[in-house]
N, CA, C, O and CB atoms as a CASP TS submission, in Angstrom:
PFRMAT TS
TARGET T0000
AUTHOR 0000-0000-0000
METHOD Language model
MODEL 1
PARENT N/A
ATOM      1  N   UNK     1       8.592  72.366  82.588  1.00  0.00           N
ATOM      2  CA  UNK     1       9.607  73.334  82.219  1.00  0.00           C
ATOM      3  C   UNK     1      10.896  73.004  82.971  1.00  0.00           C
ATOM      4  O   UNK     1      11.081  73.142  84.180  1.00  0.00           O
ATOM      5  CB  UNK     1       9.134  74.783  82.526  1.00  0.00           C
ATOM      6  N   UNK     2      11.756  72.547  82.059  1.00  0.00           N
ATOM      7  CA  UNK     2      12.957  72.618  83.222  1.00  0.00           C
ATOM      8  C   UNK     2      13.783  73.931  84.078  1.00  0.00           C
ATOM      9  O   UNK     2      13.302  75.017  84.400  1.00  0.00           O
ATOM     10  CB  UNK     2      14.048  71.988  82.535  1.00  0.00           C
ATOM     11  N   UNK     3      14.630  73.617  84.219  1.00  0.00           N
ATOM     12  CA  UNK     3      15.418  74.767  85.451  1.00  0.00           C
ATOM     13  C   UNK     3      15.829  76.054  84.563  1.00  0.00           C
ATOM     14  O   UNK     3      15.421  77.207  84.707  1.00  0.00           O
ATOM     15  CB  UNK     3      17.163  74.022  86.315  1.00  0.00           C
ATOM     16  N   UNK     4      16.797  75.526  83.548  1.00  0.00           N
ATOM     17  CA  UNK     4      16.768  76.760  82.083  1.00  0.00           C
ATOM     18  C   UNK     4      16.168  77.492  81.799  1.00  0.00           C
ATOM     19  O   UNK     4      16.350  78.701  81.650  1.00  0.00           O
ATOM     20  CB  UNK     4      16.656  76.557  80.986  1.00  0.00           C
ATOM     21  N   UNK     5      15.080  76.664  81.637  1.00  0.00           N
ATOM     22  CA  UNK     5      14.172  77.747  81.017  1.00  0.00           C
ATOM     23  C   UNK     5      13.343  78.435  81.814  1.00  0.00           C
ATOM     24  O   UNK     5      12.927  79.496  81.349  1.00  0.00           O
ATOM     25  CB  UNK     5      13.353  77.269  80.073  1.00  0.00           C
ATOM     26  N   UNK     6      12.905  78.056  83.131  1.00  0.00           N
ATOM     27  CA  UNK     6      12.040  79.011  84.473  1.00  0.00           C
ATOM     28  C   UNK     6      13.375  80.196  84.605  1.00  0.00           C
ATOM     29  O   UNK     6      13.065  81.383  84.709  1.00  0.00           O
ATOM     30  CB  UNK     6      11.680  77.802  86.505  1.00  0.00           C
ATOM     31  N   UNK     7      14.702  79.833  84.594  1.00  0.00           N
ATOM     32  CA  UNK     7      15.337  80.461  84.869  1.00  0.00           C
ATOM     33  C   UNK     7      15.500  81.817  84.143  1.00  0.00           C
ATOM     34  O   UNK     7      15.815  82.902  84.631  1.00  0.00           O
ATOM     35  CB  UNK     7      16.093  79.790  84.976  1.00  0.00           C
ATOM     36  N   UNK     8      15.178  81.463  82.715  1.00  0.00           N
ATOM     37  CA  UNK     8      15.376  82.664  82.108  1.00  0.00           C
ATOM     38  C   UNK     8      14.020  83.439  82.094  1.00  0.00           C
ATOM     39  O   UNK     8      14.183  84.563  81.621  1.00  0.00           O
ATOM     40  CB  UNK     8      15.959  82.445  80.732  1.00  0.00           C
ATOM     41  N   UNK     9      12.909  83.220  82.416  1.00  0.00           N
ATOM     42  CA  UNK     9      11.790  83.740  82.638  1.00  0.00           C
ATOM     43  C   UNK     9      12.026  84.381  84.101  1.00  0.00           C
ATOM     44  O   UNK     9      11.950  85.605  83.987  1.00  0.00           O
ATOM     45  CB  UNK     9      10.667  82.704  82.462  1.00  0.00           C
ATOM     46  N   UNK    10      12.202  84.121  85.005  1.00  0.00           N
ATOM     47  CA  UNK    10      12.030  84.448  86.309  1.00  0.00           C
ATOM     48  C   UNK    10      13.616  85.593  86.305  1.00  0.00           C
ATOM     49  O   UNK    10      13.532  86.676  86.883  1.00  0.00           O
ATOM     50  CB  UNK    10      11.945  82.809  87.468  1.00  0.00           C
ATOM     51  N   UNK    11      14.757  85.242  85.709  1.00  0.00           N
ATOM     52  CA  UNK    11      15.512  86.512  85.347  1.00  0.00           C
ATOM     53  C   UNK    11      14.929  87.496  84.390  1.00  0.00           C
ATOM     54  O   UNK    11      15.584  88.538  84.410  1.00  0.00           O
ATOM     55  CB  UNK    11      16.755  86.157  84.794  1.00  0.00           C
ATOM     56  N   UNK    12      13.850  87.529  83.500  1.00  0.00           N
ATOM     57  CA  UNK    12      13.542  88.644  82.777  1.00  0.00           C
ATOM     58  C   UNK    12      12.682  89.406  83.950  1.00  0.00           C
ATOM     59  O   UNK    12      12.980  90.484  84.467  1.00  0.00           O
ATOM     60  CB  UNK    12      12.749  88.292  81.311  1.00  0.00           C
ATOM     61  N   UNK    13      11.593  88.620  84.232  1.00  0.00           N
ATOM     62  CA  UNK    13      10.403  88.791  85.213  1.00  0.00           C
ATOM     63  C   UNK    13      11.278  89.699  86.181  1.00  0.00           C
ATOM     64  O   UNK    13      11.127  90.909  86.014  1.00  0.00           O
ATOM     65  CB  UNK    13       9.678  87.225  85.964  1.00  0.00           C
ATOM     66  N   UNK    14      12.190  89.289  87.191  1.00  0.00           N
ATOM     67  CA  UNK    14      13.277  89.579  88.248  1.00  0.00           C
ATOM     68  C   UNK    14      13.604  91.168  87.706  1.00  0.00           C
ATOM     69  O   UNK    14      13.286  92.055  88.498  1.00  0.00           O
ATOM     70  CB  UNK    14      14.788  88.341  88.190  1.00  0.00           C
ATOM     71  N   UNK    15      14.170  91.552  86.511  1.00  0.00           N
ATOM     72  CA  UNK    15      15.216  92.786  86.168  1.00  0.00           C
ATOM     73  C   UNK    15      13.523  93.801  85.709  1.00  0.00           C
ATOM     74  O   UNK    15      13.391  94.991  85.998  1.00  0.00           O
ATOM     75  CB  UNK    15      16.851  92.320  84.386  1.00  0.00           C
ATOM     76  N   UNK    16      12.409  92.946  84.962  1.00  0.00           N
ATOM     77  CA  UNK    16      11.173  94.440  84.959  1.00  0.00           C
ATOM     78  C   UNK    16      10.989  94.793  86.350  1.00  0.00           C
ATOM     79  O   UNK    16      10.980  95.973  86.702  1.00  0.00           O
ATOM     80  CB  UNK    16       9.357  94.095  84.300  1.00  0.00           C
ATOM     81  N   UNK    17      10.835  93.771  87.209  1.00  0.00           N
ATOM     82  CA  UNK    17      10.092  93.966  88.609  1.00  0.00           C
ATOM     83  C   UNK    17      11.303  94.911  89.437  1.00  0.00           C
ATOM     84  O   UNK    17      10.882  95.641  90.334  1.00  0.00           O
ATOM     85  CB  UNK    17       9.692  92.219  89.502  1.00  0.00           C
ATOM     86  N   UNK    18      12.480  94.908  89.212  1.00  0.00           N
ATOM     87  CA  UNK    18      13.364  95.814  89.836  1.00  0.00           C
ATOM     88  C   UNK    18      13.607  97.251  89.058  1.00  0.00           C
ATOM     89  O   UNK    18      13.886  98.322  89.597  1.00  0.00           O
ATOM     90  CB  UNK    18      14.669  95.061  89.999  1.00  0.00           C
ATOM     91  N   UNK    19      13.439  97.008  87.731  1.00  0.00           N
ATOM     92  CA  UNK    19      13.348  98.456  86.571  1.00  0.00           C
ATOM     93  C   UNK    19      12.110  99.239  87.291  1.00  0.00           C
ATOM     94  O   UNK    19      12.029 100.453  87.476  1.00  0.00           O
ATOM     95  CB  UNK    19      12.830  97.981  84.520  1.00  0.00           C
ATOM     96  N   UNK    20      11.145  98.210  87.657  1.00  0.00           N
ATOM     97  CA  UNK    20       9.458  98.843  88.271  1.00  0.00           C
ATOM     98  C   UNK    20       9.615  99.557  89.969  1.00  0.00           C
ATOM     99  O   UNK    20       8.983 100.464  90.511  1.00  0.00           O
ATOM    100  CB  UNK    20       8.043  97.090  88.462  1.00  0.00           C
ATOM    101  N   UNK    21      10.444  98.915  90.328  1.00  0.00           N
ATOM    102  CA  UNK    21      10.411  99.194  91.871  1.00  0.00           C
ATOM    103  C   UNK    21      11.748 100.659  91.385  1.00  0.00           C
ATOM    104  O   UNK    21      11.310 101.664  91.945  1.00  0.00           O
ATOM    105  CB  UNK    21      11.065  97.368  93.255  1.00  0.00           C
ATOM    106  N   UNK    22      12.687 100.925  90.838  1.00  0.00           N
ATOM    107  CA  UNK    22      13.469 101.691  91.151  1.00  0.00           C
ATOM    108  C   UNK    22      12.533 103.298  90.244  1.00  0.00           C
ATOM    109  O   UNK    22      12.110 104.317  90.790  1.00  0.00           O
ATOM    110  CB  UNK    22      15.117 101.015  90.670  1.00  0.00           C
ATOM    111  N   UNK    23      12.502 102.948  88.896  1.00  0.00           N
ATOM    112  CA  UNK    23      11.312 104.188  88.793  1.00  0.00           C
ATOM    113  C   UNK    23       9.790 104.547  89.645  1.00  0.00           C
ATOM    114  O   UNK    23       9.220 105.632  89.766  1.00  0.00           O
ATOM    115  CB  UNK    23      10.820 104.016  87.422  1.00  0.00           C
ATOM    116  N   UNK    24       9.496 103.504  90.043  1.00  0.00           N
ATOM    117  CA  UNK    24       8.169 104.541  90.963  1.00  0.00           C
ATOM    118  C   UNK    24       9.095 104.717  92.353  1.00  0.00           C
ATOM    119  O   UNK    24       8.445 105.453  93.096  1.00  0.00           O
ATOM    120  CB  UNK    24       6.169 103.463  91.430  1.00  0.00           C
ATOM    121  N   UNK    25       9.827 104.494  92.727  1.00  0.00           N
ATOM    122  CA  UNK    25      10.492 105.085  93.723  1.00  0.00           C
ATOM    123  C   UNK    25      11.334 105.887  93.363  1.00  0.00           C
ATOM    124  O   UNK    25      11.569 106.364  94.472  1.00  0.00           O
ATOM    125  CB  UNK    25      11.005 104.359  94.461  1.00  0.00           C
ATOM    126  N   UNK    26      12.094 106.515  92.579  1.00  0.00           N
ATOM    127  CA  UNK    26      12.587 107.631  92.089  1.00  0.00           C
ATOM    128  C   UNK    26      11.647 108.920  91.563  1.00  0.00           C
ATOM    129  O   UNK    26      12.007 110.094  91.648  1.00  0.00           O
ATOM    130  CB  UNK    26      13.349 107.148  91.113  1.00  0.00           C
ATOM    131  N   UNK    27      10.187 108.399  90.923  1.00  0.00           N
ATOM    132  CA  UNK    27       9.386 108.773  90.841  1.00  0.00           C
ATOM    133  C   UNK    27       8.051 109.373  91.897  1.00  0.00           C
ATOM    134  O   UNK    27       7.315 110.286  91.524  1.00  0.00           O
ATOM    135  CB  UNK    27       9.394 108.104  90.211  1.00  0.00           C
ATOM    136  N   UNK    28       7.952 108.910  92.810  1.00  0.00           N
ATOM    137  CA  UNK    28       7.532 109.017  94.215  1.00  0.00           C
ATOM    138  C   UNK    28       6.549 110.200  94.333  1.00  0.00           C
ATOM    139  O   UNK    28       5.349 110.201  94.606  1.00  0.00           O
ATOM    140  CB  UNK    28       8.787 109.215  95.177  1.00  0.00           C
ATOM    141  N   UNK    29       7.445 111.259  94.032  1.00  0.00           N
ATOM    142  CA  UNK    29       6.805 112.513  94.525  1.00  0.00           C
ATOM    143  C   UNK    29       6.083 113.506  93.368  1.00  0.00           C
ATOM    144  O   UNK    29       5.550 114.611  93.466  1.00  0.00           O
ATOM    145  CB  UNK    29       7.963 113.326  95.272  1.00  0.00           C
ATOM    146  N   UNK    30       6.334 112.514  92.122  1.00  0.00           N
ATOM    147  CA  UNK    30       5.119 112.862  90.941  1.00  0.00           C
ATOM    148  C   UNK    30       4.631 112.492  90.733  1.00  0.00           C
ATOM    149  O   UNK    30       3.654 113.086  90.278  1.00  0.00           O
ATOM    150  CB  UNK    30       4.990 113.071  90.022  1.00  0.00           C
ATOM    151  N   UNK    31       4.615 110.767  90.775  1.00  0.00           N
ATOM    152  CA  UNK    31       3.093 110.193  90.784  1.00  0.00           C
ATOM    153  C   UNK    31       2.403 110.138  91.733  1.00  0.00           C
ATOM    154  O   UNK    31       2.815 110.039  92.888  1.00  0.00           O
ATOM    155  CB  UNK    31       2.919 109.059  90.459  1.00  0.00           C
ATOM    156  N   UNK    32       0.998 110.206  91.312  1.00  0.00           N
ATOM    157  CA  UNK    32      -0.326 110.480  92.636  1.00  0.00           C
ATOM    158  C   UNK    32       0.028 109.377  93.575  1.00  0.00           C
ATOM    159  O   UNK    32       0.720 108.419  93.232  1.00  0.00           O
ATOM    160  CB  UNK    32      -2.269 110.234  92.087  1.00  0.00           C
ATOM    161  N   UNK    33      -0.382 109.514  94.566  1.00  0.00           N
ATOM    162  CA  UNK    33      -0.512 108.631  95.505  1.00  0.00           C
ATOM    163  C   UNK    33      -0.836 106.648  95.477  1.00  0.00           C
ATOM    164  O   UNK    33      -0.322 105.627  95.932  1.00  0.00           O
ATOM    165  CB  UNK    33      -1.510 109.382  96.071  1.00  0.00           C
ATOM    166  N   UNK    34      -2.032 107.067  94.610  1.00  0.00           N
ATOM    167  CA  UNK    34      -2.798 105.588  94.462  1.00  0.00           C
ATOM    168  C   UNK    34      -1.756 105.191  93.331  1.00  0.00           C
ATOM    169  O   UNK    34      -0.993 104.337  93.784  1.00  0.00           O
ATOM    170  CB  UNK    34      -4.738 105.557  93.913  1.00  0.00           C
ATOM    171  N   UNK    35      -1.469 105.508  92.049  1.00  0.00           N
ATOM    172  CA  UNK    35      -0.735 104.964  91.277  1.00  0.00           C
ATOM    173  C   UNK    35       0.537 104.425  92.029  1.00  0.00           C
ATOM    174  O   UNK    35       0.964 103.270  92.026  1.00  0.00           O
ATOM    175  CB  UNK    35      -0.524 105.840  90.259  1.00  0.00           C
ATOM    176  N   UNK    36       1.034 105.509  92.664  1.00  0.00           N
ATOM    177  CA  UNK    36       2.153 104.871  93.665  1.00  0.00           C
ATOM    178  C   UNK    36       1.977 103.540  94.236  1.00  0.00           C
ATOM    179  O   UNK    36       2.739 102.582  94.108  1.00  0.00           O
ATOM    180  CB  UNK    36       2.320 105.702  94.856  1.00  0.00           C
ATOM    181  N   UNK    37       0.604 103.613  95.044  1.00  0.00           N
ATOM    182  CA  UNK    37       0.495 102.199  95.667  1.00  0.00           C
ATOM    183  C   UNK    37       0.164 100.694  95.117  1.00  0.00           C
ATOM    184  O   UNK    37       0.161  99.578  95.635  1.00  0.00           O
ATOM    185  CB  UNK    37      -0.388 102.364  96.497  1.00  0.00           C
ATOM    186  N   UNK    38      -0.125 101.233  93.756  1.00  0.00           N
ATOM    187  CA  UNK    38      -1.151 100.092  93.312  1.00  0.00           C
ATOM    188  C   UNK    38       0.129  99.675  92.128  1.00  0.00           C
ATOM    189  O   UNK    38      -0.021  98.766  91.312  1.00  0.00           O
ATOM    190  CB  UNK    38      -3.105 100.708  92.599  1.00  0.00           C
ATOM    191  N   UNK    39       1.511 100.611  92.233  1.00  0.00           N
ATOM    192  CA  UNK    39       2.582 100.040  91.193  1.00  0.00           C
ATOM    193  C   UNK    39       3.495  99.413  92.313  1.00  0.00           C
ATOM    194  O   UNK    39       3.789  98.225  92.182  1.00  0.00           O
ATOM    195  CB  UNK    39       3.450 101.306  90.084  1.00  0.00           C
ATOM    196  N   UNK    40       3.985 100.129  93.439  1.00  0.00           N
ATOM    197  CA  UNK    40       5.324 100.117  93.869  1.00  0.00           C
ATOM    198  C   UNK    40       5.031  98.850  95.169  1.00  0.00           C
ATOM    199  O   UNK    40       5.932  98.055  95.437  1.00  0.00           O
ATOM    200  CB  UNK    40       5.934 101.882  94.401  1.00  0.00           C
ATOM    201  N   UNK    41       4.120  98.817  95.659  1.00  0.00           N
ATOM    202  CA  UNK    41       4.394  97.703  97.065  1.00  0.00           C
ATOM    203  C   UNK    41       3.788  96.229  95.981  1.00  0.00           C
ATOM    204  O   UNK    41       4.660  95.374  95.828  1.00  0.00           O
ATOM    205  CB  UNK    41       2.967  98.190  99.079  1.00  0.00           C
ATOM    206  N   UNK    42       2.758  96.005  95.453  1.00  0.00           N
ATOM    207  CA  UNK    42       2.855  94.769  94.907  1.00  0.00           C
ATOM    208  C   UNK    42       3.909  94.195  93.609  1.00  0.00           C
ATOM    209  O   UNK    42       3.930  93.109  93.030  1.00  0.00           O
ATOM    210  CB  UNK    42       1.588  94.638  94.573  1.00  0.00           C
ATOM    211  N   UNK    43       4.881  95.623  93.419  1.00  0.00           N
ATOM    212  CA  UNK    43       5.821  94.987  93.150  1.00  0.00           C
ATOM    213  C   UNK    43       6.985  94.689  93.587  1.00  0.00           C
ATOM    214  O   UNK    43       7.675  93.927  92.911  1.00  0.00           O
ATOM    215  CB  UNK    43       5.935  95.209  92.493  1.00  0.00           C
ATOM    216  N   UNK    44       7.570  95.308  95.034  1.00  0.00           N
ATOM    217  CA  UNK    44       8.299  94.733  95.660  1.00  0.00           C
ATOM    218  C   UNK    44       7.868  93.282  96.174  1.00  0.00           C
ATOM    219  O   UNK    44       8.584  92.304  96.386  1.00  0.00           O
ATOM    220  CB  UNK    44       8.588  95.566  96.498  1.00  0.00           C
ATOM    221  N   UNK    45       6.508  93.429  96.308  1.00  0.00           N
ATOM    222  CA  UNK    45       6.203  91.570  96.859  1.00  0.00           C
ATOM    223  C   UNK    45       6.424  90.295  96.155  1.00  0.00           C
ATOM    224  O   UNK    45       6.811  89.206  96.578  1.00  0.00           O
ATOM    225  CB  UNK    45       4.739  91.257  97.087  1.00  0.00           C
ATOM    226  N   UNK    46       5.853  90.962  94.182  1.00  0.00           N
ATOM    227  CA  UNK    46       6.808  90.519  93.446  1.00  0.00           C
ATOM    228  C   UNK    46       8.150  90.174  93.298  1.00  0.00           C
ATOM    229  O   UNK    46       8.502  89.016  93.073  1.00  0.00           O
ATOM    230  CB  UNK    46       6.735  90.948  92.955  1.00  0.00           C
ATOM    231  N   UNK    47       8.798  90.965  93.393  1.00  0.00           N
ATOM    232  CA  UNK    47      10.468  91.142  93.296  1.00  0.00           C
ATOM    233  C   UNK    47      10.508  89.846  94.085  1.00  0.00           C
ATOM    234  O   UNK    47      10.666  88.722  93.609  1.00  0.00           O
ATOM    235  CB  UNK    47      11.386  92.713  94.079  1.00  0.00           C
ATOM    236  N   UNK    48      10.305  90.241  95.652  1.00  0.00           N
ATOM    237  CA  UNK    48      10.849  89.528  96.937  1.00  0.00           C
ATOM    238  C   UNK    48      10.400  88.242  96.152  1.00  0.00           C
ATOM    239  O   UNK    48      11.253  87.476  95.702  1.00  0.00           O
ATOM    240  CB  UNK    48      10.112  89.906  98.687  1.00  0.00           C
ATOM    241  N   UNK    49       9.210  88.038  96.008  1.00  0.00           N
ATOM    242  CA  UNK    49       8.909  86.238  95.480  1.00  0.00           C
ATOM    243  C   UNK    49      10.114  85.722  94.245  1.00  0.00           C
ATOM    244  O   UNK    49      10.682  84.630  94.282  1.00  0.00           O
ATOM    245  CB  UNK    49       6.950  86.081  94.495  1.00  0.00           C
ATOM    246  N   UNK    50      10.267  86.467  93.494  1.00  0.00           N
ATOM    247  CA  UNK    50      10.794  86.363  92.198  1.00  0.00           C
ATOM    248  C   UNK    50      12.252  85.696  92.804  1.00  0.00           C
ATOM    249  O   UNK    50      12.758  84.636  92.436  1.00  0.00           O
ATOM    250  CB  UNK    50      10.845  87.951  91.251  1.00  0.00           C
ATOM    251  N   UNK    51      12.787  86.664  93.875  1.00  0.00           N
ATOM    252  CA  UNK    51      14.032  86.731  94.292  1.00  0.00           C
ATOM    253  C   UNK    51      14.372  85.225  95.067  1.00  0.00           C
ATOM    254  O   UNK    51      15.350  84.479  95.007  1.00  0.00           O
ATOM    255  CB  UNK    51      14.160  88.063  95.217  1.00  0.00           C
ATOM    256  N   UNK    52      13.202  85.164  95.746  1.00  0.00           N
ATOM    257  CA  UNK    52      13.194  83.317  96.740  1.00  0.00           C
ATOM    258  C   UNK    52      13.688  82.576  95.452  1.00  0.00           C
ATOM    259  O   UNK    52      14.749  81.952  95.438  1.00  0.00           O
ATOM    260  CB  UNK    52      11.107  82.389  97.464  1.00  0.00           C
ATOM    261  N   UNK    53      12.596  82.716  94.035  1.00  0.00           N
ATOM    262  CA  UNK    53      12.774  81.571  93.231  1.00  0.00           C
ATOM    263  C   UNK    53      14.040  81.149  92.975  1.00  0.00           C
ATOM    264  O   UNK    53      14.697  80.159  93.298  1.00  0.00           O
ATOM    265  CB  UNK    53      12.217  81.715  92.111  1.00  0.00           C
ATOM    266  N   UNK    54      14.299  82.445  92.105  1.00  0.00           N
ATOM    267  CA  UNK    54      15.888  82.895  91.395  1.00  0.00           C
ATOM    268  C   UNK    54      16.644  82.317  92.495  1.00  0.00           C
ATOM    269  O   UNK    54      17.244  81.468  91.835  1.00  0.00           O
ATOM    270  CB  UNK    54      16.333  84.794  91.131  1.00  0.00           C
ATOM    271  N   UNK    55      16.955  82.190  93.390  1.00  0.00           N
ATOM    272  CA  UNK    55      17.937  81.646  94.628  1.00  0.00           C
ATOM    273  C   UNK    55      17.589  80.007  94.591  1.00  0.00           C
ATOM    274  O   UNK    55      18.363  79.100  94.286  1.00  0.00           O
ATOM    275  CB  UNK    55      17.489  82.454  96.399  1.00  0.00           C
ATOM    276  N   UNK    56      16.316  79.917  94.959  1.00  0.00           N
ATOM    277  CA  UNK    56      16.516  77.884  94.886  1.00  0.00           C
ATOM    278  C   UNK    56      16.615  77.750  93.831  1.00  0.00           C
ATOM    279  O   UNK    56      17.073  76.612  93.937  1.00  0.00           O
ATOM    280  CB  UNK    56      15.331  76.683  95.312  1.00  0.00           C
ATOM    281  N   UNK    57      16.583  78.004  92.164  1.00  0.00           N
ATOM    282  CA  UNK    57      16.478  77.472  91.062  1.00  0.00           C
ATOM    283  C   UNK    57      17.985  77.401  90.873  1.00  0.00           C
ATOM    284  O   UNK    57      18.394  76.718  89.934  1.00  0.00           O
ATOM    285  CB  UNK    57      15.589  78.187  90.067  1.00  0.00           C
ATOM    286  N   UNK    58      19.004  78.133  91.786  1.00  0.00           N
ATOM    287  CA  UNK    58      20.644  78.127  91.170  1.00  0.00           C
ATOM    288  C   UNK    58      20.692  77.960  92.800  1.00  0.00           C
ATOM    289  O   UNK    58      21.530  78.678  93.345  1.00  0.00           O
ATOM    290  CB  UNK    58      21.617  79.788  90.098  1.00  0.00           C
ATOM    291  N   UNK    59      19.971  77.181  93.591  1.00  0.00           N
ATOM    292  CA  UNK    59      20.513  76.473  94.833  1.00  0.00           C
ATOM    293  C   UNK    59      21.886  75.719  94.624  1.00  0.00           C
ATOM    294  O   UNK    59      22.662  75.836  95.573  1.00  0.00           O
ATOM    295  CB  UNK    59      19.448  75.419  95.322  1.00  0.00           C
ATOM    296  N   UNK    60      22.343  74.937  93.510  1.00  0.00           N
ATOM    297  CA  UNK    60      23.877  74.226  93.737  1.00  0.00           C
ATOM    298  C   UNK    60      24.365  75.347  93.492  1.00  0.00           C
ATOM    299  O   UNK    60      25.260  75.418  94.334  1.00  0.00           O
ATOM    300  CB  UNK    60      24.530  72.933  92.794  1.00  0.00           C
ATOM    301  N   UNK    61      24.393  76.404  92.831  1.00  0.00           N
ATOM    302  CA  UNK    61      25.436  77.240  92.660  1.00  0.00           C
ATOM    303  C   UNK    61      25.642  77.709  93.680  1.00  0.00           C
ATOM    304  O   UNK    61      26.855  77.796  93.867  1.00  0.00           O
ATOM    305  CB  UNK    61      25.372  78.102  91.827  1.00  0.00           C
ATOM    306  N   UNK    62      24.824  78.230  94.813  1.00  0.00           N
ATOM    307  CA  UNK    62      25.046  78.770  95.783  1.00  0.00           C
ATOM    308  C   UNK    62      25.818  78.160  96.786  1.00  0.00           C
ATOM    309  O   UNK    62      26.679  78.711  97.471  1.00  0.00           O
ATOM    310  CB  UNK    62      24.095  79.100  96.114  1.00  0.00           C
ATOM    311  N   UNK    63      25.362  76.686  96.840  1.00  0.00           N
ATOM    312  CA  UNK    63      25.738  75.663  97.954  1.00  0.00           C
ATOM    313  C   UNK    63      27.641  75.327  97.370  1.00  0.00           C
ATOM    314  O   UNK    63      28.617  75.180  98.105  1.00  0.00           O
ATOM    315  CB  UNK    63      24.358  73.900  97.841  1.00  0.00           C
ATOM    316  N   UNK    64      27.599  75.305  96.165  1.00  0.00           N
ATOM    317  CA  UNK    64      29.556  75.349  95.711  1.00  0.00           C
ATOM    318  C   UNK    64      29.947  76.845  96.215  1.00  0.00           C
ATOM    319  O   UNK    64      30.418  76.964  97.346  1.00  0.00           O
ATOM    320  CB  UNK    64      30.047  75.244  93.485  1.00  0.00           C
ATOM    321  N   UNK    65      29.747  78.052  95.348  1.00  0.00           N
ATOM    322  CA  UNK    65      30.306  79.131  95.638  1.00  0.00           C
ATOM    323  C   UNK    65      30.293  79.842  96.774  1.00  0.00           C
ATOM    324  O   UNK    65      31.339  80.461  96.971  1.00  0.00           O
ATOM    325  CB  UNK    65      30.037  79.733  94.948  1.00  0.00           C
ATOM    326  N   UNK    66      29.582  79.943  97.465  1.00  0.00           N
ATOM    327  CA  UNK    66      28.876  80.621  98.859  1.00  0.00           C
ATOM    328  C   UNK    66      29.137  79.814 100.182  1.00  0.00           C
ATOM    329  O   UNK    66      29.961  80.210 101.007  1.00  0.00           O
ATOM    330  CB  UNK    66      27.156  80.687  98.705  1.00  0.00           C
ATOM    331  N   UNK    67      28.439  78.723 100.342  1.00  0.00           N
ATOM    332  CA  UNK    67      28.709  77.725 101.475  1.00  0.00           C
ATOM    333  C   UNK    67      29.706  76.619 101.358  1.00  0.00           C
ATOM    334  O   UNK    67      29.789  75.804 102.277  1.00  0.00           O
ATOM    335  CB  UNK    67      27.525  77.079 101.776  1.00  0.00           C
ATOM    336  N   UNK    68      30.672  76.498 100.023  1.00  0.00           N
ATOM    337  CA  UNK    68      32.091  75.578 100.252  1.00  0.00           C
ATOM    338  C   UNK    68      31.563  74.105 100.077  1.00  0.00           C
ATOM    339  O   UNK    68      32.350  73.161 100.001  1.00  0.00           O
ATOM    340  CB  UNK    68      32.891  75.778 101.978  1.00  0.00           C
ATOM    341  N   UNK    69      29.738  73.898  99.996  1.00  0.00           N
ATOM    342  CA  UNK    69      29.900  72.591  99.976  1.00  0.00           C
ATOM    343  C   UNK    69      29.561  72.010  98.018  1.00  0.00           C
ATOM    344  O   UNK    69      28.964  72.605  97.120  1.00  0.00           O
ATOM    345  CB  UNK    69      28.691  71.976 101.336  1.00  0.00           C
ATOM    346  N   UNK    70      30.335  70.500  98.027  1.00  0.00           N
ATOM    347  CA  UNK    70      30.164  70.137  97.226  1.00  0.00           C
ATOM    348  C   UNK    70      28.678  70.333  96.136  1.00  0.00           C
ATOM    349  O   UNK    70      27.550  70.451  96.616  1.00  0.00           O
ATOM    350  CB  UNK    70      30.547  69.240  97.695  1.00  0.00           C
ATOM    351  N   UNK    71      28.862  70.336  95.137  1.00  0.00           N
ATOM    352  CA  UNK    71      27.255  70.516  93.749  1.00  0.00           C
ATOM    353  C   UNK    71      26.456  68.975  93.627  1.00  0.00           C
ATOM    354  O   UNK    71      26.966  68.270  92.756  1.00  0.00           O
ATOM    355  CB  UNK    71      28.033  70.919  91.499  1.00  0.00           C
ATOM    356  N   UNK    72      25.397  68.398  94.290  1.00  0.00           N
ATOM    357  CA  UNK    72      25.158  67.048  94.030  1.00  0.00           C
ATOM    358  C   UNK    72      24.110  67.278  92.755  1.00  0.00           C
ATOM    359  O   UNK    72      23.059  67.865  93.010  1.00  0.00           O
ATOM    360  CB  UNK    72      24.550  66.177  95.428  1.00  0.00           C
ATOM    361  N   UNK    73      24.341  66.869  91.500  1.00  0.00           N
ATOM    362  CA  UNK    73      23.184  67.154  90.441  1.00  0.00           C
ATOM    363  C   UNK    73      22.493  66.353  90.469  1.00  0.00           C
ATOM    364  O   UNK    73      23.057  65.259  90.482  1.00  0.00           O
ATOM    365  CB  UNK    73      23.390  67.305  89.170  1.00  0.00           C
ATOM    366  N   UNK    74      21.059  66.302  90.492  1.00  0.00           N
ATOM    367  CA  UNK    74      20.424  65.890  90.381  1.00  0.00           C
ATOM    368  C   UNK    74      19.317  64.920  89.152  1.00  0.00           C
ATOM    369  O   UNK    74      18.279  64.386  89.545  1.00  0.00           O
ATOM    370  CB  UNK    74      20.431  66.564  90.890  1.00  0.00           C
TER
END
């Protein structure tokens, strides 16, 4: 799979896993307990993984816009 296309998977994946983390945490104090746990912390662990990817997969973008240094493509 190239970079494109993980990319646009791991951005859909990225925006449910944050749609998921902001309703059971807005939600909190109406859903039971266990539903709480068994939705909201393995999907922040999600997110967080999702989030590493999404960052090295647009690593040159970051390394031009962010840190000033030149884009070497690969």
């Amino acid at each position: 799979m190239n970079k494109q296309k993980a990319l646009k998977v791991v951005n859909i994946l990225l925006a449910v896993f944050a749609l998921n983390q902001t309703v059971t945490a807005l939600l909190s104090g109406v859903l039971s307990h266990s539903v709480f746990e068994i939705m909201h912390k393995p999907g922040g662990f999600a997110l967080s993984i999702l989030a590493i990817v999404h960052v090295y997969l647009n690593w040159g973008w970051v390394r031009t816009s962010l840190l000033g240094k030149p884009f070497k493509k690969n």
